[in-house]
VEXDREN-2710 file (C-alpha; in Angstrom, 1 decimal):
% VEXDREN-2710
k/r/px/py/pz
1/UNK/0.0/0.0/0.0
2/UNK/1.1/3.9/-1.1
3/UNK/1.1/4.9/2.7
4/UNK/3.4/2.3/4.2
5/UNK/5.3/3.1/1.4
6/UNK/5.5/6.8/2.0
7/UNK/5.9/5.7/5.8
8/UNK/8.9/3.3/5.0
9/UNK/10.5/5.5/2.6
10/UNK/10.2/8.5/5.2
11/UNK/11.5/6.7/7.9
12/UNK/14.5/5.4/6.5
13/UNK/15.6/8.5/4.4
14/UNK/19.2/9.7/6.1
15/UNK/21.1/12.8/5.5
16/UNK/23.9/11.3/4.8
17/UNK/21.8/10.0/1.9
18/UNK/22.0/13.8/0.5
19/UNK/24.0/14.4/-2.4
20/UNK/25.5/17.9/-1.7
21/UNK/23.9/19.6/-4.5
22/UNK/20.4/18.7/-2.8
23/UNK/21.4/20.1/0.7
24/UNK/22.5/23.3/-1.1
25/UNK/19.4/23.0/-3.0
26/UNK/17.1/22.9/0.4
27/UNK/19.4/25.9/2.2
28/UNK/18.8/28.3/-1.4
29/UNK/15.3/27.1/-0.7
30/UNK/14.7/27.9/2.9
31/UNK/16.3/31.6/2.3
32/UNK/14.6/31.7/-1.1
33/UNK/11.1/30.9/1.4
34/UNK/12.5/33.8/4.1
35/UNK/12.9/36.7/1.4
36/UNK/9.3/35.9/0.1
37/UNK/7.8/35.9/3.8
38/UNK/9.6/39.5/4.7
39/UNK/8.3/40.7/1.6
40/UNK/4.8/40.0/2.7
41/UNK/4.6/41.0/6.1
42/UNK/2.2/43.5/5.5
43/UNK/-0.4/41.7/3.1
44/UNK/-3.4/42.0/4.4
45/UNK/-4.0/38.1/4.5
46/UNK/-0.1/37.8/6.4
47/UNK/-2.0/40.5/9.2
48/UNK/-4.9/38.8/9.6
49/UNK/-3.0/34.9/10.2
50/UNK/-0.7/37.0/12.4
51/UNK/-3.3/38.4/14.3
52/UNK/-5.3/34.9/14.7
53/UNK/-1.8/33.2/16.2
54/UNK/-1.2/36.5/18.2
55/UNK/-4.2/35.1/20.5
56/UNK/-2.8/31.7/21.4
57/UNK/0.7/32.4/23.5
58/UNK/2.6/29.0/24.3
59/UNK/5.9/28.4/25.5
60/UNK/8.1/26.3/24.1
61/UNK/6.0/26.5/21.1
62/UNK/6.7/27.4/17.2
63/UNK/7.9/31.2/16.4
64/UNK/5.8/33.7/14.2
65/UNK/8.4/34.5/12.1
66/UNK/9.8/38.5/12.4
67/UNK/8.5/38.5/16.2
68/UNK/9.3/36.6/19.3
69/UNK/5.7/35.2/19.9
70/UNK/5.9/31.6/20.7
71/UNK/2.3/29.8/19.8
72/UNK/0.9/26.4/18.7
73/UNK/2.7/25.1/15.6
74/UNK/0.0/24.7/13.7
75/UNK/-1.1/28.2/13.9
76/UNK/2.6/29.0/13.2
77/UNK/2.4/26.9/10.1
78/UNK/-0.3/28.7/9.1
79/UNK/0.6/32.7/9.4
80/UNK/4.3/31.8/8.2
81/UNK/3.3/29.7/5.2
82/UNK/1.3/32.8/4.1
83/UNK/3.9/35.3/4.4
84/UNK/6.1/32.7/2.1
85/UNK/3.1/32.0/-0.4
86/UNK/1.3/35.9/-0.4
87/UNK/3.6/37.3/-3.4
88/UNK/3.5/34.7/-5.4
89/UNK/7.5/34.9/-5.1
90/UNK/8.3/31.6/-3.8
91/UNK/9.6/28.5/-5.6
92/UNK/7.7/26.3/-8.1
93/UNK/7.3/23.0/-9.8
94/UNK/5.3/22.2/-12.9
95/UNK/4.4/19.0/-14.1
96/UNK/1.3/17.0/-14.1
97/UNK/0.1/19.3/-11.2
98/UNK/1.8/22.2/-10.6
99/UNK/2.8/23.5/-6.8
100/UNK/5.0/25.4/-4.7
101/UNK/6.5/23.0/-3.1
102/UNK/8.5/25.4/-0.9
103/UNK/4.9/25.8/1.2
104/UNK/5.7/22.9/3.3
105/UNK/8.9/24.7/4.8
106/UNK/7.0/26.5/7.2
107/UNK/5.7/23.4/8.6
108/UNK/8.9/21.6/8.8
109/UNK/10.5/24.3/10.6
110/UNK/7.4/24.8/13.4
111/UNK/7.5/21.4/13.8
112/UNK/11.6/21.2/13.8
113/UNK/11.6/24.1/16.5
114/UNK/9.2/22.5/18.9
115/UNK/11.1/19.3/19.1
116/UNK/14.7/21.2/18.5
117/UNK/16.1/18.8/15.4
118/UNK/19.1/19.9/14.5
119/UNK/19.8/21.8/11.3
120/UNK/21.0/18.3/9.5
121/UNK/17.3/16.7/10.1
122/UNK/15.3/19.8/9.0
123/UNK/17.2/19.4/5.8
124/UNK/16.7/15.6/5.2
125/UNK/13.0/16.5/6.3
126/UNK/12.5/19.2/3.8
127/UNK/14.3/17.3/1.1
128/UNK/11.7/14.4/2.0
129/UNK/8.4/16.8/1.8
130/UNK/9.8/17.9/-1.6
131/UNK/10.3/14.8/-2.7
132/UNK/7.1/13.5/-2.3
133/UNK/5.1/16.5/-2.9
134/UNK/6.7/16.8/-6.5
135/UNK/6.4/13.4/-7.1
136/UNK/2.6/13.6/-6.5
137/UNK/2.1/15.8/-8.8
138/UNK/3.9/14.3/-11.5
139/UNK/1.5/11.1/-10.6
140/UNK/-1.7/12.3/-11.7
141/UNK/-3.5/15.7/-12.0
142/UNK/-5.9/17.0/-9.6
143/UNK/-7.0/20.3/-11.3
144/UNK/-8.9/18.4/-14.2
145/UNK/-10.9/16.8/-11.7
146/UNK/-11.5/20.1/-9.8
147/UNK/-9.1/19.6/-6.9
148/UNK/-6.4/21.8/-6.0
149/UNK/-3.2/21.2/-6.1
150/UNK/-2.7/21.9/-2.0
151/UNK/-4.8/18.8/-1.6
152/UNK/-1.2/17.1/-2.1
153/UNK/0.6/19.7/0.4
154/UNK/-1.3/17.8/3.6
155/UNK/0.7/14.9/2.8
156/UNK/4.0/15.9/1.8
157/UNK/3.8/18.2/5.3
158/UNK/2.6/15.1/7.1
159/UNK/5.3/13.6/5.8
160/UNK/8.1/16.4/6.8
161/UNK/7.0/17.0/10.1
162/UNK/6.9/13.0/10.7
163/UNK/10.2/13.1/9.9
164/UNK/11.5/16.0/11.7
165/UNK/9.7/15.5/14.9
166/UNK/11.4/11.1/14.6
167/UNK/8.1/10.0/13.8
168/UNK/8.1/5.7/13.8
169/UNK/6.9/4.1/10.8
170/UNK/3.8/3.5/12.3
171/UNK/3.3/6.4/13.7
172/UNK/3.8/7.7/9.9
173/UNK/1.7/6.3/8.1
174/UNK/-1.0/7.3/10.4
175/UNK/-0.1/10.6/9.6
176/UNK/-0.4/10.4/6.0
177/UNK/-4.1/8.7/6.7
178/UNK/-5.2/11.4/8.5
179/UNK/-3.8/14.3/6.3
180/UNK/-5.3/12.0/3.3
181/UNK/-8.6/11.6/4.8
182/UNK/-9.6/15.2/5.8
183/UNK/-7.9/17.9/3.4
184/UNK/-9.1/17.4/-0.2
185/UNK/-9.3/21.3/-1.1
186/UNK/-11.3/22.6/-4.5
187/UNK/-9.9/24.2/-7.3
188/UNK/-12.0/26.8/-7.1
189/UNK/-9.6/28.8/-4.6
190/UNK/-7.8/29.9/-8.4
191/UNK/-11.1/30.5/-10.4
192/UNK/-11.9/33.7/-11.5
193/UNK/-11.7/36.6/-9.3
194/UNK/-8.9/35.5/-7.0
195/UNK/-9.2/36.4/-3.2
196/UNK/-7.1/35.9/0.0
197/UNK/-7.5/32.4/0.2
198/UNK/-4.7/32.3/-2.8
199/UNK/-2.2/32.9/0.3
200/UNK/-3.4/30.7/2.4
201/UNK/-4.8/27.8/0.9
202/UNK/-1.1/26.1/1.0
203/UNK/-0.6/27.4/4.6
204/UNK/-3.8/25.5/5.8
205/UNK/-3.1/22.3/4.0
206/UNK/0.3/23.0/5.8
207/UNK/-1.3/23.4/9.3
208/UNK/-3.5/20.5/8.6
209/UNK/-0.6/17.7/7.8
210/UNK/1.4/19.1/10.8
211/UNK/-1.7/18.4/12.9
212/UNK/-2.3/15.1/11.7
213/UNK/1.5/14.3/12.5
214/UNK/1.0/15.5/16.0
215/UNK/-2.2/13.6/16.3
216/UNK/-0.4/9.9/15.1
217/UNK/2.4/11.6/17.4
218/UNK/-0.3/10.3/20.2
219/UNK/-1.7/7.3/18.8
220/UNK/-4.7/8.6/16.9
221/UNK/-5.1/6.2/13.5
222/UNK/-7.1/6.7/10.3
223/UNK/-8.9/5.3/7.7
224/UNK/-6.8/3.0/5.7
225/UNK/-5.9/1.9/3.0
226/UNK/-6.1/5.9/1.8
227/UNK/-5.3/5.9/-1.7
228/UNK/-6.2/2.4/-2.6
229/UNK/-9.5/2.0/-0.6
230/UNK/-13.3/1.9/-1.7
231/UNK/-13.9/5.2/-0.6
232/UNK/-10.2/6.2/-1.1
233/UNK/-7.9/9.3/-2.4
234/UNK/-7.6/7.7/-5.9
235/UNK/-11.2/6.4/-6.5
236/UNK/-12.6/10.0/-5.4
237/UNK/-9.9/12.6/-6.0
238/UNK/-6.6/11.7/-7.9
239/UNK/-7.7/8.5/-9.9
240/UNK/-5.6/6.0/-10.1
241/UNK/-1.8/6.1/-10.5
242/UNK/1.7/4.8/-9.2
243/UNK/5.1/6.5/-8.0
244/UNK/8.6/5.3/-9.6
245/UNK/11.3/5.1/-7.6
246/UNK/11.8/7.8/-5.0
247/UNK/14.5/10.3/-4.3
248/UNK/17.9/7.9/-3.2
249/UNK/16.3/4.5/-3.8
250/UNK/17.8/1.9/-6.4
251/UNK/16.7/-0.5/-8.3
252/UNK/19.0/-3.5/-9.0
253/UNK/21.6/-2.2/-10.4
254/UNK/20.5/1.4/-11.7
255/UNK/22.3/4.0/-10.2
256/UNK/20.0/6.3/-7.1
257/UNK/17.0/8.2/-8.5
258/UNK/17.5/11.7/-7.8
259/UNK/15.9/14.1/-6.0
260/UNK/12.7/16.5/-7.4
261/UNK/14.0/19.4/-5.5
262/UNK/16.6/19.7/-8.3
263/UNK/14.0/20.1/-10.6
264/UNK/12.3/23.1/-8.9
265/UNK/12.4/26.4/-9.9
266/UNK/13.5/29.5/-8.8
267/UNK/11.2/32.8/-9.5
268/UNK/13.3/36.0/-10.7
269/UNK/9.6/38.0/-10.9
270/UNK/6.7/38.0/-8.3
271/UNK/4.3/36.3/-10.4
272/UNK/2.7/32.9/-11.6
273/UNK/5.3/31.0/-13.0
274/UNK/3.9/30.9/-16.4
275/UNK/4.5/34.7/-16.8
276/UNK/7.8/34.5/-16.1
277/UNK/8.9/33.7/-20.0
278/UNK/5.8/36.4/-20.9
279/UNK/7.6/39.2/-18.7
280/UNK/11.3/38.6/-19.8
281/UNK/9.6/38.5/-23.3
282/UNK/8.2/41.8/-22.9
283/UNK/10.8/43.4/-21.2
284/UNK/13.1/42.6/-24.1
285/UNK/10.5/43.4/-26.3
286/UNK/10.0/47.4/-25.1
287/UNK/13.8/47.8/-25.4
288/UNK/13.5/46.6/-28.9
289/UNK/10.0/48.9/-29.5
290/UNK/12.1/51.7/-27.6
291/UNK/15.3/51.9/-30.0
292/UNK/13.0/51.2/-32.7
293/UNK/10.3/53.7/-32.5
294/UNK/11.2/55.8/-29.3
295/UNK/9.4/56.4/-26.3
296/UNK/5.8/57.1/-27.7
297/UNK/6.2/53.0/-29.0
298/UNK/4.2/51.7/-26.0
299/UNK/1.4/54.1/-25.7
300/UNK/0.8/53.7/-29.5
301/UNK/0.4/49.9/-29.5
302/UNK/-2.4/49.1/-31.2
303/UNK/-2.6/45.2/-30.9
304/UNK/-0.4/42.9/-28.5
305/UNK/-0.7/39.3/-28.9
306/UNK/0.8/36.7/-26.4
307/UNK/1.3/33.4/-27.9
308/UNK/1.4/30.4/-25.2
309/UNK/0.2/27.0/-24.4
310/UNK/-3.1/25.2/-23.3
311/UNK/-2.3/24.9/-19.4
312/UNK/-0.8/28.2/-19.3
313/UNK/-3.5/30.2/-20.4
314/UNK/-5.9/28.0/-18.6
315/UNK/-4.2/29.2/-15.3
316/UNK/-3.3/32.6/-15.8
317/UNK/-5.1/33.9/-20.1
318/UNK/-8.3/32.6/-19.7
319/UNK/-10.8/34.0/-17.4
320/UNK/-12.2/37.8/-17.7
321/UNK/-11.2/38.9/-14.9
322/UNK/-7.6/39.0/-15.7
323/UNK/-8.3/41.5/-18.7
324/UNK/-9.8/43.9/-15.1
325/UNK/-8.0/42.3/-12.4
326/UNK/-9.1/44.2/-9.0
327/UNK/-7.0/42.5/-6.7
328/UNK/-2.9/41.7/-6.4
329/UNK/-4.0/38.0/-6.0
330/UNK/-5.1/38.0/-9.8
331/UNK/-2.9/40.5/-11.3
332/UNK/-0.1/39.0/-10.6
333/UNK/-2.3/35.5/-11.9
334/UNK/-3.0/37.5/-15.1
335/UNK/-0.7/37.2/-18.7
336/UNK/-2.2/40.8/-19.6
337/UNK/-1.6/42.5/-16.7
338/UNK/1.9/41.3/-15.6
339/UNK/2.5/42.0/-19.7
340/UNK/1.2/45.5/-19.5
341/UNK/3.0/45.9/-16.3
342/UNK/6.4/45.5/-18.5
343/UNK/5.8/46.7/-21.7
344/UNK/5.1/49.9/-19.4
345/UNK/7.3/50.3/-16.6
346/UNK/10.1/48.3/-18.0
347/UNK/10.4/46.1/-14.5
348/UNK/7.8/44.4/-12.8
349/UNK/8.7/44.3/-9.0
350/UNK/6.2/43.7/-5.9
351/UNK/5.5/47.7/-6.4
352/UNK/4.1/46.6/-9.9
353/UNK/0.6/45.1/-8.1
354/UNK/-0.2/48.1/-5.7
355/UNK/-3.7/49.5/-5.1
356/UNK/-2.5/52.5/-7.3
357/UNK/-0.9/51.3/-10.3
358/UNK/-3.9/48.2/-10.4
359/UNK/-5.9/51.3/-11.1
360/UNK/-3.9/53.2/-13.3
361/UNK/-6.5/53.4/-16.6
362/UNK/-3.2/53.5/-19.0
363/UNK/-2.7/50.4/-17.8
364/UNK/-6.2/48.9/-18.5
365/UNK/-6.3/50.7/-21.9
366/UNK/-3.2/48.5/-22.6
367/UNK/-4.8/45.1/-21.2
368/UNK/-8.1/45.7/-23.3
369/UNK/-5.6/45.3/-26.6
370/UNK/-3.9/42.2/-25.4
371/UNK/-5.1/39.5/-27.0
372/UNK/-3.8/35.5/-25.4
373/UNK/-4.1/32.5/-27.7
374/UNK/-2.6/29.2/-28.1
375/UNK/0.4/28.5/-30.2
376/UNK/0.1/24.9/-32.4
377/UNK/3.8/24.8/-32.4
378/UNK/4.1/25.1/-28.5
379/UNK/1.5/21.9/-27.9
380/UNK/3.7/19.4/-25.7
381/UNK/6.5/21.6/-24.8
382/UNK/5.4/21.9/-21.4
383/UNK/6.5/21.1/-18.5
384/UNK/9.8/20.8/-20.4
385/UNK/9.6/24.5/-21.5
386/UNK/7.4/27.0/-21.1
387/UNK/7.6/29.3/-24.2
388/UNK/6.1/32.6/-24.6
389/UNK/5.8/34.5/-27.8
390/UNK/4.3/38.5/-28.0
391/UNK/4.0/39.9/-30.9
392/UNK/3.1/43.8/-31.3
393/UNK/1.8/46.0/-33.8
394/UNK/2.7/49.4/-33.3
395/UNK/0.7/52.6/-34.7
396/UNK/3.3/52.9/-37.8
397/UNK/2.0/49.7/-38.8
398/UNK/5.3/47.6/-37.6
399/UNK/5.6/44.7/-36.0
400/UNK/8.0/43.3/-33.3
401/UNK/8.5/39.7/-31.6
402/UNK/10.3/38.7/-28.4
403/UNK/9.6/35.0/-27.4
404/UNK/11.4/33.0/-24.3
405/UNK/11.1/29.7/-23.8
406/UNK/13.1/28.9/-20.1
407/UNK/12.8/31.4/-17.7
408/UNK/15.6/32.6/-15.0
409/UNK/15.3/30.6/-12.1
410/UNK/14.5/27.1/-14.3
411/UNK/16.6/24.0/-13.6
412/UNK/18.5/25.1/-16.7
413/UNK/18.6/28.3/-16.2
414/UNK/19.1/28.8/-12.7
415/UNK/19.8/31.5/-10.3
416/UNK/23.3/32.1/-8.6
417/UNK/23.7/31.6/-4.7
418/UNK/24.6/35.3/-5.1
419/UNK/21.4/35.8/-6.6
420/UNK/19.2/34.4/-3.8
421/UNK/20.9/36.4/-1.3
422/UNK/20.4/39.3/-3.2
423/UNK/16.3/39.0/-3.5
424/UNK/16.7/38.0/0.0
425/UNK/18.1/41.6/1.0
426/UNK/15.9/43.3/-1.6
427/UNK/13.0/42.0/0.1
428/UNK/13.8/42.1/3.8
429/UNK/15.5/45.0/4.1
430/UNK/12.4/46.9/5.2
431/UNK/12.0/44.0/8.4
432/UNK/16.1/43.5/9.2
433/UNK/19.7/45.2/9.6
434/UNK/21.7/44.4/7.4
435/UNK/24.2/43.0/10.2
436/UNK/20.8/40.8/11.3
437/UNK/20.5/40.1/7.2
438/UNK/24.3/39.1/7.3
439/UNK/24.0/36.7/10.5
440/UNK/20.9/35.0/9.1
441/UNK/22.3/34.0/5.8
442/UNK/25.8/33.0/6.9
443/UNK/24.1/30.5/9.5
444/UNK/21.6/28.8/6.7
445/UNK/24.7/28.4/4.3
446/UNK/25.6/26.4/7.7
447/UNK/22.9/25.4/7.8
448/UNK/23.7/21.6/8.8
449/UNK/25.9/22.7/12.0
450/UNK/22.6/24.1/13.7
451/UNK/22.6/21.8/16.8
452/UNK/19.0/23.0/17.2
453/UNK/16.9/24.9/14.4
454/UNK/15.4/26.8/17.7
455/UNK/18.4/28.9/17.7
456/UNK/17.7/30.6/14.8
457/UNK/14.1/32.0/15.3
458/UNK/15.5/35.1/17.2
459/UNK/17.4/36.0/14.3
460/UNK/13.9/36.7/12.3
461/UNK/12.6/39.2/14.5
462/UNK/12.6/42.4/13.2
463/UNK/11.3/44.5/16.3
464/UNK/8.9/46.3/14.0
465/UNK/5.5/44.5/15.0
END
């Protein structure tokens, strides 16, 4: 059965297991997952789960990040796994389901503080929730089926935290039956007009695997078997499928399968990850329009057409609301806004989805002659690129093409360590000194010395709220 699997595979996965590129790979992603949650600390979303946790002192317990409240881990999970998921900033991984897979670190490290692990097991434990989150969604697709794709994120936190908080095996796979059983979220969370719950929804699938850990902590069971039963995750949610091998296993002679956090991705913009080819597209393409036909070149537009593929513009060139986005939540979910956003400004940083310039009518007036359609020649590219092609037609009757086809941050393509730190600084400069910014990266590049993650929490708070 899948959960004894998981449970097995969980139990016996060992640092030393680790090839050094992954433990880098988890350390870029845990300050990757910091510079997105400083960014946010004033979304109103990251106030109100803040706020919530504010009420429920413990100590002993799990930190809100940026103060030195201690409160259940759970409720930590879930106002720090905001913060990381409100811009839209944090990591990604696209296959048959996409995710952020970087949503259950907030988990991992509640759970890691309360039972201070050591730096070397939050690594093996975040490694582990990647693993099997990614690997989930390369199984099967929930989003045809109306499911969203946090409805994996119970379990892969379940998961994490089992393995952080030395979880037995049976103890395990109790966990991953009770996040299985209870946490099946809809797709409808990404539908449309987008709301708050966009932040969230990975925090509370989050929350809910950490709990269900802590409940087989105690010797609560559940239903079993979860994916295979009558009544189960596959004949309800996921259909059927199978995992290959995972992350470090072998099979006869074959050399170790590696590990999916390699083949996450990076984001160098604050939006959906299919926009980030469509933005470096049009930010090449105004330089071109600017030396072409000088600065009057992007008001004069008179058609803009961005060429992409079916699951793109399902996601993010589809629904009306992104031609009138209202809110950041599906701006930054929208191909013509986060392409308007470019062609005009020529950057598109988190200032780019403020109250003010969502209203700016220029910017509408360049939305309502975006056009989005599918390109025959990109069908089946994706997941292994994700081309973008615009194409504009100016007001002297030219026309001008920029396409990309792997964005900064992808797998092949991917940021520096230099360049992590540096949209770390960028985006918690406004929360922490820059001596506090230099202790806090120097001790995650170390990360695997930490005797016990605890130490680290006082290094987040900023002092500011």
């Amino acid at each position: 059965m899948l959960a004894d699997r998981l449970a097995r595979y969980g139990r016996a996965l060992c640092y030393d297991d680790l090839p050094s590129a992954v433990v880098q790979e988890v350390k870029r992603r845990i300050l990757d997952s910091l510079a997105c949650a400083f960014g946010a600390w004033n979304a109103p979303p990251c106030k109100i789960a803040r706020d919530l946790a504010r009420t429920v002192p413990l100590p002993g317990g799990a930190t809100l990040w940026g103060t030195v409240h201690r409160t259940l881990p759970d409720l930590a999970t879930f106002a720090n796994g905001a913060l990381v998921r409100y811009l839209d900033f944090n990591d990604t991984y696209l296959s048959k389901e996409p995710a952020h897979p970087s949503d259950n670190i907030a988990a991992v490290l509640a759970a890691g503080e309360v039972a201070h692990a050591s730096g070397a097991r939050v690594i093996q434990a975040v490694a582990l929730a990647y693993e099997i989150h990614c690997r989930l969604c390369d199984a099967a697709a929930l989003r045809p089926r109306g499911w969203d794709h946090v409805t994996y994120g119970s379990l892969s936190s379940a998961l994490g935290v089992a393995k952080v908080m030395k979880l037995s095996e049976s103890q395990t796979e109790q966990a991953v039956n009770l996040a299985g059983v209870a946490n099946v979220a809809l797709r409808q969370t990404r539908i449309g007009d987008l709301s708050m719950w966009k932040a969230c929804a990975f925090s509370n699938a989050a929350r809910n695997g950490l709990f269900a850990a802590l409940l087989a902590q105690r010797g609560m069971t559940g239903p079993a078997p979860i994916f295979e039963g009558e009544k189960g995750f596959m004949k309800l949610v996921s259909g059927p499928f199978t995992l290959p091998q995972l992350g470090g296993e072998r099979s006869d002679a074959q050399e170790p399968a590696p590990f999916k956090i390699l083949d996450t991705y990076i984001k160098h913009f604050p939006v959906e990850y299919h926009a980030q080819t469509a933005v470096e597209a049009a930010l090449a393409l105004r330089q071109t329009l600017l030396a072409a036909e000088g600065e009057q070149a992007i008001a004069q537009l008179k058609d803009v057409e961005i060429g992409s593929y079916d699951v793109a513009i399902e996601i993010i060139g589809r629904d009306q609301e992104k031609w009138r986005p209202a809110t950041r939540e599906t701006a930054d979910h929208s191909f013509p806004y986060c392409v308007a956003v470019a062609l005009c400004d020529g950057r598109v940083t988190l200032h780019s989805f403020s109250t003010r310039r969502l209203q700016d009518q220029a910017l509408h007036r360049l939305m309502q002659r975006i056009r989005v359609v599918e390109r025959p020649e990109f069908v089946g590219c994706y997941p292994g690129s994700m081309p973008t092609r615009i194409t504009a037609q100016t007001g002297s009757g030219q026309s001008y093409v920029a396409q990309v086809d792997l964005p900064s941050g992808h797998p092949a393509h991917p940021l520096t360590d230099q360049e992590v730190e540096e949209k770390f600084r960028r985006l918690a400069a406004r929360r922490l000194t820059r001596p506090q910014m230099d202790r806090l990266i120097n001790r995650i590049w170390k990360l695997e010395r930490e005797r016990d993650i605890a130490a680290l929490m006082p290094l987040l708070a900023t002092g500011k709220g």
